[in-house]
C-alpha positions as CSV (number, residue, x, y, z in Angstrom):
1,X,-22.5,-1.0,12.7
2,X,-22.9,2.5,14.6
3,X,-21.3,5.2,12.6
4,X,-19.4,6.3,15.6
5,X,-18.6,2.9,16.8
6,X,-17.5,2.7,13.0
7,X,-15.0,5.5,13.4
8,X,-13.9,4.8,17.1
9,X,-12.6,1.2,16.3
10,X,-11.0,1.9,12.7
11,X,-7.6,2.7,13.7
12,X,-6.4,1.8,10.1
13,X,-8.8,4.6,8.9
14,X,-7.1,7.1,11.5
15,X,-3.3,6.4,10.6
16,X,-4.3,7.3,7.0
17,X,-6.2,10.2,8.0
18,X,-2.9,11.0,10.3
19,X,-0.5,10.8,7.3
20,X,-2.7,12.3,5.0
21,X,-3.2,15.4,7.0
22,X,0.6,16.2,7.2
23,X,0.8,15.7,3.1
24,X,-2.0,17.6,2.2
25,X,-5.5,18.9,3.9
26,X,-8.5,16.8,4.9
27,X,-11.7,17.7,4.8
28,X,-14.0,18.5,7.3
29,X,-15.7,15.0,7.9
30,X,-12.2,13.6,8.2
31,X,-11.0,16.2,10.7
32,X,-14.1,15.3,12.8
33,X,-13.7,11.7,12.0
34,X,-10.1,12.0,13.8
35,X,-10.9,14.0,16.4
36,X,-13.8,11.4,17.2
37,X,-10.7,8.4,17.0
38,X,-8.0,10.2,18.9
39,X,-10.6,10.6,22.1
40,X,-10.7,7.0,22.6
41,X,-7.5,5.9,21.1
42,X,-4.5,6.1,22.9
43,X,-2.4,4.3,20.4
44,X,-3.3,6.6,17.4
45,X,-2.6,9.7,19.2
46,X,1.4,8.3,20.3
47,X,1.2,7.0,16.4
48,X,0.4,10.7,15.8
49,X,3.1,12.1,17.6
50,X,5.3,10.3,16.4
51,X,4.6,10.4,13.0
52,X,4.7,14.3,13.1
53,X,8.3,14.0,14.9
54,X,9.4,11.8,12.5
55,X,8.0,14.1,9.4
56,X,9.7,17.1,11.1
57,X,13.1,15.4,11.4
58,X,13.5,13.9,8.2
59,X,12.2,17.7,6.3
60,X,14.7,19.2,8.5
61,X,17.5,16.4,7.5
62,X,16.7,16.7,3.6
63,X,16.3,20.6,3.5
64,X,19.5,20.6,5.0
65,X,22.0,17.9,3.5
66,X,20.5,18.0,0.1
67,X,19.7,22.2,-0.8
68,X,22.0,22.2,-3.7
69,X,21.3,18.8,-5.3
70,X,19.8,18.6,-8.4
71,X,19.4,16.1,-11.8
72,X,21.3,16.5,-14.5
73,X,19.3,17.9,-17.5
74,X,20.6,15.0,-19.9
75,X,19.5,12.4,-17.2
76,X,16.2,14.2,-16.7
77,X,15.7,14.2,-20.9
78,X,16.8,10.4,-21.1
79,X,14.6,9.8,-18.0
80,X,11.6,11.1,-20.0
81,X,12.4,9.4,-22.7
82,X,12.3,6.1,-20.7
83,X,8.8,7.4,-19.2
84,X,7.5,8.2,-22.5
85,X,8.6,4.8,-24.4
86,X,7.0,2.6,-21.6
87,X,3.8,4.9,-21.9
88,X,3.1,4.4,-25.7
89,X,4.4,1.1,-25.7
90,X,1.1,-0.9,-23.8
């Protein structure tokens, strides 16, 4: 298949790209890759929108309800306990 025609109909390539790009940066290749998808695809670009509304929200939501929360340092030391037993026992 077409490279292009390759990246215009992989809309499971392009959610990923769309998610990925809020966590963390993509490279080049991918931005273009996107860019390329998002022409042609009306459904990604609504996905995209509403994936950054929904990323925005809930960031908003959790800085705000939960700024003071924290682990308690005996839970976090039994925690890595836990981590560390299932880790040297396989």
């Amino acid at each position: 298949m077409d490279p292009i025609k390759k990246i215009a109909y992989n809309c499971r390539q392009a959610t990923y790209l769309i998610e990925k790009q809020q966590i963390s940066s993509i490279t080049l290749k991918e931005k273009i890759e996107l860019k390329i998808h998002l022409m042609g695809c009306s459904i990604c670009k609504l996905f995209q929108q509403q994936s950054m509304l929904i990323n925005k929200m809930a960031s908003k939501h959790f800085a705000d309800q939960h700024k003071h929360i924290s682990l308690d340092t005996q839970f976090k030391e039994d925690l890595q306990q836990k981590i560390n037993d299932r880790l040297h026992k396989n």
